[in-house]
C-alpha positions as CSV (number, residue, x, y, z in Angstrom):
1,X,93.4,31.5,-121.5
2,X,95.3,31.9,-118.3
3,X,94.9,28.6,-117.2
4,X,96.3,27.3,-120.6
5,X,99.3,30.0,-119.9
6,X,100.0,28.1,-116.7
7,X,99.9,24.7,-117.6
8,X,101.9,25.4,-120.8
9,X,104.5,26.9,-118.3
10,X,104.0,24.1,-116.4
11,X,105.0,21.8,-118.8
12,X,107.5,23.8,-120.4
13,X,110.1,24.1,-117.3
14,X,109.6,20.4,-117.3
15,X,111.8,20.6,-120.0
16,X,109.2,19.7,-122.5
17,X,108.6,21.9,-125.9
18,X,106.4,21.8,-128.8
19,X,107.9,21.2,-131.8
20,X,105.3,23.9,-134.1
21,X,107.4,27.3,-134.8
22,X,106.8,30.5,-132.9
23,X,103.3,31.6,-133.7
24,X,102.5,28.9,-135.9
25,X,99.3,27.2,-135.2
26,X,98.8,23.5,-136.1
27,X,96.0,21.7,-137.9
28,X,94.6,18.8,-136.0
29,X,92.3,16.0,-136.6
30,X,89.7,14.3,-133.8
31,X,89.1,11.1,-133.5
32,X,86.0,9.7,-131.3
33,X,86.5,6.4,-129.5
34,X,84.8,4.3,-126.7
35,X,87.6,2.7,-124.3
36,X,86.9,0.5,-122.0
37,X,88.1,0.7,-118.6
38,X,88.5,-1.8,-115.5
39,X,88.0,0.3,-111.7
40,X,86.3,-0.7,-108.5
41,X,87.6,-1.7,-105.7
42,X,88.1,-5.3,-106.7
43,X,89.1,-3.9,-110.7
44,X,86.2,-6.2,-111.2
45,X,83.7,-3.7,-113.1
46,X,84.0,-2.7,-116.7
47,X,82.7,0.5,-118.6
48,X,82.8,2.5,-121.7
49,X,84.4,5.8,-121.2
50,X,83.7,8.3,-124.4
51,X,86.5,9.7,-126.0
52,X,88.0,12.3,-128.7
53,X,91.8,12.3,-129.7
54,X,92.5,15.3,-130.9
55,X,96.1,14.8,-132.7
56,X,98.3,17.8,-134.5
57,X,100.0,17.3,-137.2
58,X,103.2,18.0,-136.1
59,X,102.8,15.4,-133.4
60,X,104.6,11.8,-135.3
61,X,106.6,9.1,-134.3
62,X,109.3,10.9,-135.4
63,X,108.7,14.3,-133.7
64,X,106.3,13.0,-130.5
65,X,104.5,15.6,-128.2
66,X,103.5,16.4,-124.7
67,X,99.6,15.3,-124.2
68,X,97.0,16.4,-122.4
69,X,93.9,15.1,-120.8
70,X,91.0,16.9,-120.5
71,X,87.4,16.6,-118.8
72,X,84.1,18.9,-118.2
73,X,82.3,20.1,-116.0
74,X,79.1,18.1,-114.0
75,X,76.8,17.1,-116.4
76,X,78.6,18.4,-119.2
77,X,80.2,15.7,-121.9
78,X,83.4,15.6,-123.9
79,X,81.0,18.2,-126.4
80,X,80.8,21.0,-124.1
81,X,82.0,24.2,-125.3
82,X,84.7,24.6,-122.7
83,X,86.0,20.8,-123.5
84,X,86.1,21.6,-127.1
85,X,87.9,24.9,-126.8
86,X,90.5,24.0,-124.6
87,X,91.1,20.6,-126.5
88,X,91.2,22.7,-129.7
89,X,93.4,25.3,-128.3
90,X,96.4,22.7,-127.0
91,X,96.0,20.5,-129.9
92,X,96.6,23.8,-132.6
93,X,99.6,24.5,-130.1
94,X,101.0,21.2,-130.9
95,X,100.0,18.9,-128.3
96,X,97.8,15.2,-128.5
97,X,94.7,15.9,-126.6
98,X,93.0,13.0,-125.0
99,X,89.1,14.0,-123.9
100,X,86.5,12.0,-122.5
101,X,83.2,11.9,-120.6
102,X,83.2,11.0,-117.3
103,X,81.2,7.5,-116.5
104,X,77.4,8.5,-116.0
105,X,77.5,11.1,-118.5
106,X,76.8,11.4,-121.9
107,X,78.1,8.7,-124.4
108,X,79.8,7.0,-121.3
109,X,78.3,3.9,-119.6
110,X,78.1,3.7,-115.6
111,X,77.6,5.4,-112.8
112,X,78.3,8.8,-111.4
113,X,81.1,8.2,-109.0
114,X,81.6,11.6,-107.7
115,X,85.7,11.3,-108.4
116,X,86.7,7.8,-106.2
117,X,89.8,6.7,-106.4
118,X,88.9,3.3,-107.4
119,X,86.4,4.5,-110.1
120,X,87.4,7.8,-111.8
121,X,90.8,7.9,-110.9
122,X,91.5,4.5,-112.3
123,X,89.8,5.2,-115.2
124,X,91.7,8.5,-115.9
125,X,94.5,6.1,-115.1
126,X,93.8,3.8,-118.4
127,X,93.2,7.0,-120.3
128,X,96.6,7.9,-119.8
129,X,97.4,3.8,-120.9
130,X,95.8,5.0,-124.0
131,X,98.0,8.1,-124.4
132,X,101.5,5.6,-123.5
133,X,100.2,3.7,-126.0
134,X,100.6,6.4,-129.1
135,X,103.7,7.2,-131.1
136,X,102.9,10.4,-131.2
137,X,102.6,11.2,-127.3
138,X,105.9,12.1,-126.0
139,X,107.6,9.4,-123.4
140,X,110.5,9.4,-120.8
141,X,111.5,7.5,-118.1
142,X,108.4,8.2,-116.3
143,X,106.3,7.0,-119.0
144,X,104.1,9.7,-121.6
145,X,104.2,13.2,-120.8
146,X,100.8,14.5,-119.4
147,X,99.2,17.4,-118.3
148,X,95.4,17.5,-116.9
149,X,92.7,20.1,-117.1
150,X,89.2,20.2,-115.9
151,X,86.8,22.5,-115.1
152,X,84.1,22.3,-111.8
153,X,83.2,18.4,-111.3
154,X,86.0,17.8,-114.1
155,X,88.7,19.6,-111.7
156,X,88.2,17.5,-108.6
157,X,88.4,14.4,-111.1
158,X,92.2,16.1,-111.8
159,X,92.9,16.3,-108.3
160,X,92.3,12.3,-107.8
161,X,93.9,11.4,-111.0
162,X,97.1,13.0,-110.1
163,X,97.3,11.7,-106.9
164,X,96.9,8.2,-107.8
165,X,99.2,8.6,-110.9
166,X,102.6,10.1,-111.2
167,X,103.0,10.3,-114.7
168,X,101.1,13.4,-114.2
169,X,103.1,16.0,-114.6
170,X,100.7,18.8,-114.4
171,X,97.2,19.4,-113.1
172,X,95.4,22.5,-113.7
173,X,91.7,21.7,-111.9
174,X,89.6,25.1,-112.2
175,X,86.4,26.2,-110.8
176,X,86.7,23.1,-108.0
């Protein structure tokens, strides 16, 4: 709960706000995917990266939202407990909520990469590509707002995400 106190703060004096009344919670649906994703060195090696959007309702073309991109701990999935909760607790707070399984876990193809640049972070990188791409994921001139949690193996991937990408706008990595 803290750490979603923090990144919400985060956010927020970013100048960014939810558009669900005071103490209203929203309703959200999920939506599993597999994206595919182009990293390596040479962005010459392909992979399915396993993923839930979780969107709120009051997320819309009309009314967009802040997003956030969330990943779990080592071998973990997008189904952990942790994943779930947090995804659940940002989406009902009005926000689009991108998950996904690292590569080498789970429902995702390839290799454990233990967070390189040219691997992880440029897959989270295309993740976020995904999130630019939705009507309902708030934009500005830095491209769609986005926020990144992860816990353990899923906090060091946040690290190297937001160092290759600066449409991050917050990263909360725990338990690194």
């Amino acid at each position: 709960m803290r750490l979603a106190l923090l990144l919400s703060a985060a956010v927020l004096t970013a100048g960014v706000a939810t558009a669900s009344p005071a103490g209203a919670l929203d309703e959200f649906t999920v939506t599993p995917a597999l994206v595919t994703v182009t990293d390596g060195p040479a962005d010459d090696h392909q992979v399915d990266i396993d993923t839930d959007l979780y969107v709120p309702v009051s997320a819309t073309a009309a009314t967009p939202q802040p997003a956030m991109l969330i990943t779990h701990g080592f071998g973990l999935s997008k189904s952990a407990p942790e994943v779930v909760a947090q995804a659940s607790y940002f989406a009902r707070h009005g926000y689009v909520v991108l998950t996904w399984t690292s590569a080498g876990f789970g429902g995702s193809g390839g290799c454990i990469t233990l967070h390189q640049a040219d691997y992880d972070g440029k897959a989270a990188r295309q993740l976020v590509d995904v999130l630019a791409a939705r009507p309902e994921v708030l934009k500005d001139a830095r491209g769609p707002v986005v926020g990144t949690v992860g816990g353990s193996y899923g906090g060091g991937g946040q690290l190297v995400h937001a160092g290759i990408d600066d449409r991050v706008r917050a990263a909360a990595p725990g338990r690194t």
